[in-house]
Phi, psi and omega in degrees: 000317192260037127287328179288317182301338207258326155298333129347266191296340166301332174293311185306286191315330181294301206290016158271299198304312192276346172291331177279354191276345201248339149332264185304346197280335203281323184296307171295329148314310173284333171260015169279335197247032180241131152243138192247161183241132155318133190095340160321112192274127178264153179217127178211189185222130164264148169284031191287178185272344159306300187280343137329329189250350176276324179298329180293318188268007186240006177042059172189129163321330187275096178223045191214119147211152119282173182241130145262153192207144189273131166208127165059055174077012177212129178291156184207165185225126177256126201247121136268129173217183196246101004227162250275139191184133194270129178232146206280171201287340229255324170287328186303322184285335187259356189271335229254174180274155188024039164069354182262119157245194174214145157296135130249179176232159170268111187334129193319323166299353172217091162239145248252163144247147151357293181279006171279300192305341198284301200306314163328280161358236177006288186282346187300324176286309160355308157275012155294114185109349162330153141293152169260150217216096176300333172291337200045048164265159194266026162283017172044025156296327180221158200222144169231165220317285198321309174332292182284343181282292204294330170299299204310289198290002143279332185271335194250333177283319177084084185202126185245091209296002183193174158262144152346159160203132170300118152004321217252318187298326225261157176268099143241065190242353173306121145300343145348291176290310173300301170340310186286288213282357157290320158308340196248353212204349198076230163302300189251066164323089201283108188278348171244040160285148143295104189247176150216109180313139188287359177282296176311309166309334180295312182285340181332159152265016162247019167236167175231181181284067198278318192209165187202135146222000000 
């Protein structure tokens, strides 16, 4: 019996263990044979219920993004999640659902020198161990995805990828979304903070499309 038990569980773990392994060997491939630039935005979407009620309130699938950056020959995507933190590109891509994300770049009419991307870099590590800030207020005391994208290329690139939106502009008419913003806010629903969706950054005209599966 506990040989029947002990084979069992070896079969369970191969079958966890080897679809991932081959998963990421597919990821990794493909991004061996991609070329990314530091500052690249990655954007993708998961199903947690934060990010359900954010597709709901941005009418868009895109309820994720990070910035990539090259270190010692392997790309990482600097992230806020709780809490804010660099994960290599080829797990940020096997984490999203069914593995499909999109790249953008910022278009040749707006370009980076080297030392803008180092420096984003730089401070973006800097806000690694921040809390992720579930309120989505925009004092940068706790950071969220959209948040942390959106700084680095405004305090350091000074490129502002988008506009702003009062709280009030996203369809919170989801019961989802009202359910999230009672738990979190009460009463006092702040409707004229100033966000950003990781979909509004996506939609700028000042990026284009580099790589997508």
């Amino acid at each position: 019996m506990k040989k029947v038990i002990g084979v069992t569980l070896v079969l369970i773990i191969l079958g966890i263990v080897v679809p991932k392994i081959m998963v990421i060997g597919k990821i990794k491939k493909h991004i061996s044979k991609t070329e990314y630039h530091d500052s690249d935005i990655i954007f993708q979407a998961s199903n947690s219920r934060q990010c359900e009620a954010v597709k709901m309130a941005t009418h868009s699938d895109i309820s994720h993004c990070g910035l990539l950056f090259q270190e010692e020959g392997r790309w990482y995507v600097l992230e806020a999640v709780e809490p804010v933190q660099v994960i290599s590109l080829s797990e940020f891509i096997r984490r999203g659902t069914g593995q499909h994300y999109k790249i953008k770049r910022l278009k040749d009419s707006y370009p980076l020198s080297n030392d803008v991307k180092k420096a984003m870099t730089t401070l973006g590590k800097k806000w690694i161990g921040k809390h992720y800030d579930i309120y989505f207020n925009w004092s940068g005391e706790e950071l969220y995805c959209s948040e942390l994208v959106w700084k680095l290329y405004s305090q350091i690139a000074h490129i502002d990828l988008c506009a702003l939106r009062p709280l009030k502009e996203y369809d919170l008419k989801d019961n989802l979304v009202g359910e999230m913003m009672h738990e979190r806010y009460g009463s006092k629903i702040p409707y004229n903070e100033k966000m950003v969706a990781p979909s509004d950054i996506f939609a700028s005209d000042k990026l284009e499309l580099v790589d997508e599966k």
